[in-house]
Every structure is written in C-alpha cells, then in structure tokens.
DSSP file (Angstrom, degrees, kcal/mol; ACC not computed):
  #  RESIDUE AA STRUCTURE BP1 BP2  ACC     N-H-->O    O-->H-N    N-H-->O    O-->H-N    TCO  KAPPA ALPHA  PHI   PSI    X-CA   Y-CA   Z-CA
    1    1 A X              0   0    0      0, 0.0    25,-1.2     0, 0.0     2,-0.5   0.000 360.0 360.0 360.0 140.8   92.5   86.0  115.4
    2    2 A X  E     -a   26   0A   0     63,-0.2    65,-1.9    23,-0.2    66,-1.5  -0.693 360.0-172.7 -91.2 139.1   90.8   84.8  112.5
    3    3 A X  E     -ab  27  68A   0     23,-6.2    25,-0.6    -2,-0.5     2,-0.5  -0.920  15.6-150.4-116.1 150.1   88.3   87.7  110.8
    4    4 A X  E     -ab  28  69A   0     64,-1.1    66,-2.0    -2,-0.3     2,-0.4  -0.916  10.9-166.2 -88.3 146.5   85.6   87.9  108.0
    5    5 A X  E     -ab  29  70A   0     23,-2.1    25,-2.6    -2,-0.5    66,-0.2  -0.997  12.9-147.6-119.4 125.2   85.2   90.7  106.4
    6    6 A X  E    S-a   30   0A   0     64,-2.9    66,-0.4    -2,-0.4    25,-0.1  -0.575  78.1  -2.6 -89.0 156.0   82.2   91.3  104.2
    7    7 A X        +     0   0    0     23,-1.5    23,-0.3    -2,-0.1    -2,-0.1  -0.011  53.4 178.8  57.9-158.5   83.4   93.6  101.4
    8    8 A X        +     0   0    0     64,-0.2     9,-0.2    21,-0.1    32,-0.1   0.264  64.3  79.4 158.2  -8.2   86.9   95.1  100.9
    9    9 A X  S    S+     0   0    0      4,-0.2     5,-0.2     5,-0.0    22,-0.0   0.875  80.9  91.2-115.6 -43.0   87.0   97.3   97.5
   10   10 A X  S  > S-     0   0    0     62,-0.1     4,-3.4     1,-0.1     5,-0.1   0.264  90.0-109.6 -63.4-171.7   85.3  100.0   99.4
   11   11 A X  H  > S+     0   0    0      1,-0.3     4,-1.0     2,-0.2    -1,-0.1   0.963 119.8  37.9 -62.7 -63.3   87.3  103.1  101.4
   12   12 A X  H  > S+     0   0    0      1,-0.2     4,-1.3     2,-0.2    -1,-0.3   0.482 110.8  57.4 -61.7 -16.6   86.5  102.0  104.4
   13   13 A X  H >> S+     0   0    0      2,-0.2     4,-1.1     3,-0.2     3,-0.9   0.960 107.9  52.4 -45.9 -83.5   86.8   98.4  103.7
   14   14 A X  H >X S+     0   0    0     -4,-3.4     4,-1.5     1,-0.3     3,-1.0   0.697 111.9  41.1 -29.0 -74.0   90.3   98.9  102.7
   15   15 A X  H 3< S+     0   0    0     -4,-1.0     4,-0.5     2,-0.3    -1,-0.3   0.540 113.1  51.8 -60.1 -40.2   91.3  100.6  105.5
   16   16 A X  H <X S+     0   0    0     -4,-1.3     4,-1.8    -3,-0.9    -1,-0.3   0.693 115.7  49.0 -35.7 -41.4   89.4   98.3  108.0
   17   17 A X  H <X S+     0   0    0     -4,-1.1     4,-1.9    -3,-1.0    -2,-0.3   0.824 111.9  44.5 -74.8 -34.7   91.4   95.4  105.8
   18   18 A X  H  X S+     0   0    0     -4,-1.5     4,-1.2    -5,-0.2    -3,-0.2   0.797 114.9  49.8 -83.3   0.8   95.0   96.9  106.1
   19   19 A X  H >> S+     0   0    0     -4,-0.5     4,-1.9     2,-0.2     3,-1.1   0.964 110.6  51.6 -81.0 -69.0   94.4   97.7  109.8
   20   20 A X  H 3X>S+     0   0    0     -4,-1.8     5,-1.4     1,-0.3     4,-0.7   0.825 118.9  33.1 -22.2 -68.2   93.3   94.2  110.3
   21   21 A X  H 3<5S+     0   0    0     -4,-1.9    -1,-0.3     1,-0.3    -2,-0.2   0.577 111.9  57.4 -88.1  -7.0   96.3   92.5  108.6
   22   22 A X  H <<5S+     0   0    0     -4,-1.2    -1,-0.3    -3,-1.1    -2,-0.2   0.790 111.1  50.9 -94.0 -22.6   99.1   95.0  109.5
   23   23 A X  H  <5S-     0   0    0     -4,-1.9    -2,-0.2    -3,-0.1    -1,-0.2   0.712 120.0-125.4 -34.2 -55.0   97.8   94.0  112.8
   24   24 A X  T  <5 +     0   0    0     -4,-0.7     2,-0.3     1,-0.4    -3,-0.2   0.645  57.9 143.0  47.6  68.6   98.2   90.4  111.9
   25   25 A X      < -     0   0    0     -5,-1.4     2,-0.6    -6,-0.1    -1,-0.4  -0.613  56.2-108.6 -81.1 148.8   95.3   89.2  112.3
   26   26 A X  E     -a    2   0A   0    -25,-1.2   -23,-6.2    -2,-0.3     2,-0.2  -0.734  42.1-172.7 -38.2  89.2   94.0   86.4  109.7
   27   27 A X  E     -a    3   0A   0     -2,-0.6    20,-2.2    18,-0.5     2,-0.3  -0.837  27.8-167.2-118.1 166.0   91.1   87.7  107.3
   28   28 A X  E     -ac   4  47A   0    -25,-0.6   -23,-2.1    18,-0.2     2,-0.5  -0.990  20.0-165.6-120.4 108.7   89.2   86.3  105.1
   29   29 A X  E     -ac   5  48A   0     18,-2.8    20,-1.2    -2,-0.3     2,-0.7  -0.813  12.3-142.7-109.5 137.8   87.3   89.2  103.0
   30   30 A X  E     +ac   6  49A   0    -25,-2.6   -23,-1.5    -2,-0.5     2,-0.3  -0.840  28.6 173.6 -88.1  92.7   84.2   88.6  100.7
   31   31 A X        -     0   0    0     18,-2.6    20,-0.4    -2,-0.7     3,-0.2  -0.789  42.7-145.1-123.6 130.7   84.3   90.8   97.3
   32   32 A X  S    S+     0   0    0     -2,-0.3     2,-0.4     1,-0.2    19,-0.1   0.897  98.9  28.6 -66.8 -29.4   82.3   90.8   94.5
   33   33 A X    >   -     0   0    0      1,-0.2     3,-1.0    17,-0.1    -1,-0.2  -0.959  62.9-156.4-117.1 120.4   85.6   91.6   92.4
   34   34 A X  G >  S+     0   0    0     -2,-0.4     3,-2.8     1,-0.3    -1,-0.2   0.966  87.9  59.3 -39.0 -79.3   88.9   90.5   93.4
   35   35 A X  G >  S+     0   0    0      1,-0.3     3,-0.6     2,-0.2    -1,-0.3   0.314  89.1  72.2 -58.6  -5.0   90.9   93.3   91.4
   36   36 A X  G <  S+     0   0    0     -3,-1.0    -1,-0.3     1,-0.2    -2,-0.2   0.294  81.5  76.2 -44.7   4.2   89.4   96.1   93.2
   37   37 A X  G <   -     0   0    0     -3,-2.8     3,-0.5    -4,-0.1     4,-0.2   0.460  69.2-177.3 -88.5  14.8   91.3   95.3   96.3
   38   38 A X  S X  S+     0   0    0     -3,-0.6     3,-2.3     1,-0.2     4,-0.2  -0.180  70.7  15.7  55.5-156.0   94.9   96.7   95.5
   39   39 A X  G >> S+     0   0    0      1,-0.3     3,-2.4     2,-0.2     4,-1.4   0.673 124.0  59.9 -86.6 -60.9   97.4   96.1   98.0
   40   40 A X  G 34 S+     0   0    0     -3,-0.5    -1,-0.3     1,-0.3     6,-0.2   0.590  88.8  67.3 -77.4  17.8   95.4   93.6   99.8
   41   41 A X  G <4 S+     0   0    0     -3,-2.3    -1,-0.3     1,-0.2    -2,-0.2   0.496 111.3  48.3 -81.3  -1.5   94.9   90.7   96.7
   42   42 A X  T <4 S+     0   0    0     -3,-2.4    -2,-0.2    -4,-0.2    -1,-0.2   0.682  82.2  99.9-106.1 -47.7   98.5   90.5   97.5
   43   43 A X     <  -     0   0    0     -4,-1.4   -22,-0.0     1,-0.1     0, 0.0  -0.323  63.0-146.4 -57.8 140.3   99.0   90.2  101.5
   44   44 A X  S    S+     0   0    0      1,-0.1    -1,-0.1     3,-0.0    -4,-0.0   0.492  97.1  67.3 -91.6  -6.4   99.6   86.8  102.0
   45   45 A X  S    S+     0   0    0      1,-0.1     2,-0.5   -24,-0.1   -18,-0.5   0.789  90.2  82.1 -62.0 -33.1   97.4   87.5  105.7
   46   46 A X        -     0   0    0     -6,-0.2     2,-0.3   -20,-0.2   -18,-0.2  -0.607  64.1-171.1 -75.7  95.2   94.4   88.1  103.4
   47   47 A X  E     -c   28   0A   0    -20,-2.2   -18,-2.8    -2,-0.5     2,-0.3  -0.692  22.6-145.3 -90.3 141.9   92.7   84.9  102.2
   48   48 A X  E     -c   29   0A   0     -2,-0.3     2,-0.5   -20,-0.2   -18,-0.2  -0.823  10.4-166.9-102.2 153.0   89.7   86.5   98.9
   49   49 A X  E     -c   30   0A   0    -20,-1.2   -18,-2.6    -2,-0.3     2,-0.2  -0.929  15.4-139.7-134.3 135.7   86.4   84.6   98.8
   50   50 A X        +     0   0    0     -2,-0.5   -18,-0.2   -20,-0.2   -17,-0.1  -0.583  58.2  91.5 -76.7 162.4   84.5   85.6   95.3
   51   51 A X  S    S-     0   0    0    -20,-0.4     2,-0.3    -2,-0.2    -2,-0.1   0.153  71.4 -90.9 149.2 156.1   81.2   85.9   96.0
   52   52 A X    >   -     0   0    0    -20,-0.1     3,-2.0   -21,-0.1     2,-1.2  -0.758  29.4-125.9-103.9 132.3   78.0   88.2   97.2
   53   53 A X  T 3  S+     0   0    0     -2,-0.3    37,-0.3     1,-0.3    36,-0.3   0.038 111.0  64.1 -83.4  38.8   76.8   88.8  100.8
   54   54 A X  T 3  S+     0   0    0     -2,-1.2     2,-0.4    35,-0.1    -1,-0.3   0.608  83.5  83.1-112.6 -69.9   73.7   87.6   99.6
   55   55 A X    <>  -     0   0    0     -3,-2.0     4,-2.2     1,-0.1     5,-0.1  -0.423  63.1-155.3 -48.2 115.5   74.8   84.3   98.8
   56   56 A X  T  4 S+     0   0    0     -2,-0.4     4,-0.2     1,-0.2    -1,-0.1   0.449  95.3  49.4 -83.2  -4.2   74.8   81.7  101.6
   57   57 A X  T  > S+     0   0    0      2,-0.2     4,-2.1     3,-0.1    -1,-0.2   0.663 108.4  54.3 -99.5 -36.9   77.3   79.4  100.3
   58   58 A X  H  > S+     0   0    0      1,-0.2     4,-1.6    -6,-0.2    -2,-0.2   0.866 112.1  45.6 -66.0 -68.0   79.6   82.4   99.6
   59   59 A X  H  X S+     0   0    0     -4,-2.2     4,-0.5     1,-0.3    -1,-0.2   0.752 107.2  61.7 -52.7 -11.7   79.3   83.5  103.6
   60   60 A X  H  > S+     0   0    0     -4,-0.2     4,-1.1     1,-0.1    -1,-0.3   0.970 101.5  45.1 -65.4 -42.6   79.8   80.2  104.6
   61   61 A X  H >< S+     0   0    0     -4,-2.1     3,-0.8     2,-0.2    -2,-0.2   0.950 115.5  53.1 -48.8 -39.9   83.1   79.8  103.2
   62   62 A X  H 3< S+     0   0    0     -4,-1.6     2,-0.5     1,-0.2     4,-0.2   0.776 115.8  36.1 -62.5 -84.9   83.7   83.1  104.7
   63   63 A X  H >< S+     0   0    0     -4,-0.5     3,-1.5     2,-0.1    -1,-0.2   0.446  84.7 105.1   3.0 -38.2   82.6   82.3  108.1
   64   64 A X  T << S+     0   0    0     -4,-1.1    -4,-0.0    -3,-0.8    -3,-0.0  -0.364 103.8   8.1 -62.1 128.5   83.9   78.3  108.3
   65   65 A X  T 3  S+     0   0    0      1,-0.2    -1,-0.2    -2,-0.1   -63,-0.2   0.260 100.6 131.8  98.8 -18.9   87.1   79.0  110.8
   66   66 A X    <   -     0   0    0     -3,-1.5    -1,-0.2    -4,-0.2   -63,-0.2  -0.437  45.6-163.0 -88.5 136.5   86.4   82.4  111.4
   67   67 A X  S    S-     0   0    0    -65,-1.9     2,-0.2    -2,-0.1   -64,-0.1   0.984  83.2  -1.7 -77.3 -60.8   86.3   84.2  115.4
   68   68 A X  E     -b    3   0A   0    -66,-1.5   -64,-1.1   -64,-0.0     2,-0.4  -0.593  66.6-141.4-125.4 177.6   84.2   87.4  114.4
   69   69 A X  E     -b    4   0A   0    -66,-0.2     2,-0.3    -2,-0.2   -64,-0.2  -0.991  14.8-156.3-133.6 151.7   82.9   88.4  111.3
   70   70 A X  E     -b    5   0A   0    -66,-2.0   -64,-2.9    -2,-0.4     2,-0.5  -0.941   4.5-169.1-124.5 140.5   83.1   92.5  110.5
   71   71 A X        +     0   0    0     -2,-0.3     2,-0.4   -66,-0.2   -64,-0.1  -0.986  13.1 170.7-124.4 124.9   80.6   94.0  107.9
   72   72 A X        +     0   0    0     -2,-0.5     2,-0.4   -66,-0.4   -64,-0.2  -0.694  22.9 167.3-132.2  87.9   81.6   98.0  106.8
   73   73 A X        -     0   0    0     -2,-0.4     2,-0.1   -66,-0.1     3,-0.1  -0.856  24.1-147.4 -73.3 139.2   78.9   97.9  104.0
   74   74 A X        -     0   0    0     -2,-0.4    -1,-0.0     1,-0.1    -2,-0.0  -0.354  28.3 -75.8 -95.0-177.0   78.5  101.3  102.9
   75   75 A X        -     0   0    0     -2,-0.1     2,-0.2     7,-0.1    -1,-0.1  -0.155  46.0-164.0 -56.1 177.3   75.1  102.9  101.6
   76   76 A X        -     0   0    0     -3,-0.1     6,-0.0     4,-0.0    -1,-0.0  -0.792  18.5-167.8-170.2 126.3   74.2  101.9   98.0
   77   77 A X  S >  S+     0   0    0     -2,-0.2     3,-0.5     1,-0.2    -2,-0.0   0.807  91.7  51.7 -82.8 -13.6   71.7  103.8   96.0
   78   78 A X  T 3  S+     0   0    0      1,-0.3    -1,-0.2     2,-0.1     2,-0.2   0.762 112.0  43.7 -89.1  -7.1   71.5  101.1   93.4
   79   79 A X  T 3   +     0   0    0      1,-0.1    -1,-0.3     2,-0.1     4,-0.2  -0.625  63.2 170.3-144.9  78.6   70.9   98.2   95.8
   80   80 A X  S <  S+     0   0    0     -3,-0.5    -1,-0.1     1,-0.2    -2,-0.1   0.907  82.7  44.3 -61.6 -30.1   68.1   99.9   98.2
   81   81 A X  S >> S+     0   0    0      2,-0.1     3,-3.1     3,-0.1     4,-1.8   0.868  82.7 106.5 -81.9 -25.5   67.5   95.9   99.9
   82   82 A X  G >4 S+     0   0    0      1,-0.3     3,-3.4     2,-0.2     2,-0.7   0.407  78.2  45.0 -32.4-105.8   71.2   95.0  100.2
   83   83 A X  G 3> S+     0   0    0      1,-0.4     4,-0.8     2,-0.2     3,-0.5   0.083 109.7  50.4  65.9 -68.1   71.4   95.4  103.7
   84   84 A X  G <4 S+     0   0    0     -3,-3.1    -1,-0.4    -2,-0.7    -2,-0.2   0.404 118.5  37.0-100.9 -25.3   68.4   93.6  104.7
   85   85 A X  T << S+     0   0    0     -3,-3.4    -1,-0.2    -4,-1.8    -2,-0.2  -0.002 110.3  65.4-105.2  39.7   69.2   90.2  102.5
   86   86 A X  T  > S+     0   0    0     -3,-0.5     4,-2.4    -5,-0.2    -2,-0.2   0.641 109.0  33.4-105.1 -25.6   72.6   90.6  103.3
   87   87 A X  T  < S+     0   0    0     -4,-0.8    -2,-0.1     1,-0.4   -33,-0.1  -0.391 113.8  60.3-110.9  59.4   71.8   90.0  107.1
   88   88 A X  T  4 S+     0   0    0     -2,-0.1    -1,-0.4   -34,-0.1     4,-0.2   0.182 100.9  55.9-123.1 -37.6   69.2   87.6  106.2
   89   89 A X  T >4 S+     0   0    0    -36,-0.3     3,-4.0     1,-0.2    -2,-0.2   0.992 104.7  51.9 -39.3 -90.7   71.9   85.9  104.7
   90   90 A X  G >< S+     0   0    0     -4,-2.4     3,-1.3   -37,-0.3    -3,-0.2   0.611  92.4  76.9 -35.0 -18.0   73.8   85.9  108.2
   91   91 A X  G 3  S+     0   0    0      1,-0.2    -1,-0.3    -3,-0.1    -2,-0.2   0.774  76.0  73.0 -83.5  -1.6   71.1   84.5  109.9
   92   92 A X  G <  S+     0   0    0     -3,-4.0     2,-0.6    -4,-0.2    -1,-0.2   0.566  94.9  52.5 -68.1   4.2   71.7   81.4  108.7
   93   93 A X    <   -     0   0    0     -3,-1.3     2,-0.5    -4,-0.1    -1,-0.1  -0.949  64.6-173.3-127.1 129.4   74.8   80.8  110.8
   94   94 A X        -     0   0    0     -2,-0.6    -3,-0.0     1,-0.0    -4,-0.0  -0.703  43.3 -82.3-136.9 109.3   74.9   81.3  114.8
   95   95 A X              0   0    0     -2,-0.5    -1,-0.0     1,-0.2     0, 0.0   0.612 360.0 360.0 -23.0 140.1   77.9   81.1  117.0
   96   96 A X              0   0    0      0, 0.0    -1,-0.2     0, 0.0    -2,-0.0   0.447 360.0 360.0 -77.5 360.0   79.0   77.3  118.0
C-alpha cells in the first residue's frame, strides 16, 4: 500500500513510520527537516518530501500516488492554528 504521512521527526511519527515500513508498506512522509528522521532518511521504503502541511504544493506531492494519507500531528504550543490550516490545506484534495 502506498501511505502519506504528515510529519515524521516526532515520537510518534517515528514509530508510526518504522511500523509502516517494517510492514512494507510504501510511505511517503512530509517533514519540515529531513535530518530529524534518523533511521528512516535511510529506508529505501521511505520516499522524504521537504515541505510544510500548510503548503498545498508540498501535500500534493505527498498525496499524488498515495492510498491513505496518516496525520499523527502532535500538540504545539508555538503554532496554536497548525491544525486548522493544516487540514484546510487537505481540503484541497478529495479521493478520485
């Protein structure tokens, strides 16, 4: 199965990404920095998209191919709206 995954660098992220690919399934993760993901900037299952789940050009590349998409955004004190533009974001796309 092909996945997105918004995020990756957090805990749960991680662990939602190594589950995925040990799985071996096909993801596609969207991180604002590559080099916080560790072990998975390396799996060759793991395709990286740069880019912020805010940006509608980034989540389209993630999305283009993709079966489901998984979001494990965590809280964030520093980005109270994240949340709410990220899936304003996602409503630009709706299942073929």
């Amino acid at each position: 199965m092909n996945i997105a995954l918004i995020g990756g660098t957090g805990r749960t992220n991680r662990l939602v990404l190594d589950v995925l690919t040990d799985r071996g399934h096909r993801v596609t993760v969207l991180v604002r920095d590559p080099g916080r993901l560790g072990r998975a900037a390396d799996d060759a299952d793991a395709r990286v998209i740069r880019g912020d789940v805010r940006d509608v050009e980034a989540l389209r590349r993630l999305v283009d191919g993709c079966d489901v998409v998984i979001s494990a955004l965590g809280p964030t004190d520093k980005e109270a709206d994240l949340h709410t533009d990220a899936a304003r974001a996602l409503s630009h796309f709706h299942p073929a």
